[in-house]
C-alpha positions as CSV (number, residue, x, y, z in Angstrom):
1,X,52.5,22.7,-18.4
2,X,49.4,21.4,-17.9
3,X,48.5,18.3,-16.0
4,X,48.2,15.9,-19.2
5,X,51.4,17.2,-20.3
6,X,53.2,17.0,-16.7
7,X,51.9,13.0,-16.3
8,X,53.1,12.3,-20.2
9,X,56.4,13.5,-19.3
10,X,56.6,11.8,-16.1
11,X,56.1,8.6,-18.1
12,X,58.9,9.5,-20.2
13,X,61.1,9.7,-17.1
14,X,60.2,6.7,-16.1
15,X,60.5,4.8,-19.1
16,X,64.1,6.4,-19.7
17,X,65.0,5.2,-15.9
18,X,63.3,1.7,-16.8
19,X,65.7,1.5,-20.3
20,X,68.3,2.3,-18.5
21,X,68.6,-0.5,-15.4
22,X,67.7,-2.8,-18.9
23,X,71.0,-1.1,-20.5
24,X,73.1,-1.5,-17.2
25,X,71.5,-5.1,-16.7
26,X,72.7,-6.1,-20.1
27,X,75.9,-4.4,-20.1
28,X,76.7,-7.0,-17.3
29,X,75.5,-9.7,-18.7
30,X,77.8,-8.8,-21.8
31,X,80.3,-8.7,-19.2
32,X,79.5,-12.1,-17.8
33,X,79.5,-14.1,-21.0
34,X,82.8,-12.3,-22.5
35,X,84.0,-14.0,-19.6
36,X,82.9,-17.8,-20.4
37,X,85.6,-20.1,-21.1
38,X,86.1,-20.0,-25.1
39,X,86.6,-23.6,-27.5
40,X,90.2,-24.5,-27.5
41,X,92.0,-23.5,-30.1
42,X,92.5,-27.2,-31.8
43,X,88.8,-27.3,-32.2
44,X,88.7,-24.1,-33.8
45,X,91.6,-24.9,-36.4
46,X,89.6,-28.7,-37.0
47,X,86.4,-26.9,-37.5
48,X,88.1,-24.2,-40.0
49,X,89.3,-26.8,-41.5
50,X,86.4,-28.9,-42.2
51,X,84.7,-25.9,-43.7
52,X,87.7,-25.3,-45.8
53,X,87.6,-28.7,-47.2
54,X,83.8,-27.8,-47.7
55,X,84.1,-25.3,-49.6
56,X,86.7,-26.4,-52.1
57,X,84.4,-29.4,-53.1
């Protein structure tokens, strides 16, 4: 390999290492928000409801 080629796939190494701490960082952050406390389950059934009631007018 020459050097041009050597330096364009060192950039492509570190690009892949650079996607991949963004992959892992937002595979925890997935993580994290799964994890936030969800509406109750009355609010859920009122809101189905009201769209129900929407969409049969």
């Amino acid at each position: 390999m020459d050097n041009q080629e050597n330096a364009q796939m060192e950039a492509y190494i570190a690009e892949n290492k650079k996607l991949k701490q963004e992959n892992e960082r937002l595979k925890q952050e997935i993580a994290r928000l799964r994890g936030v406390k969800r509406p109750s389950g009355e609010a859920m059934d009122t809101m189905s409801t009201k769209l129900k009631e929407a969409l049969r007018e």
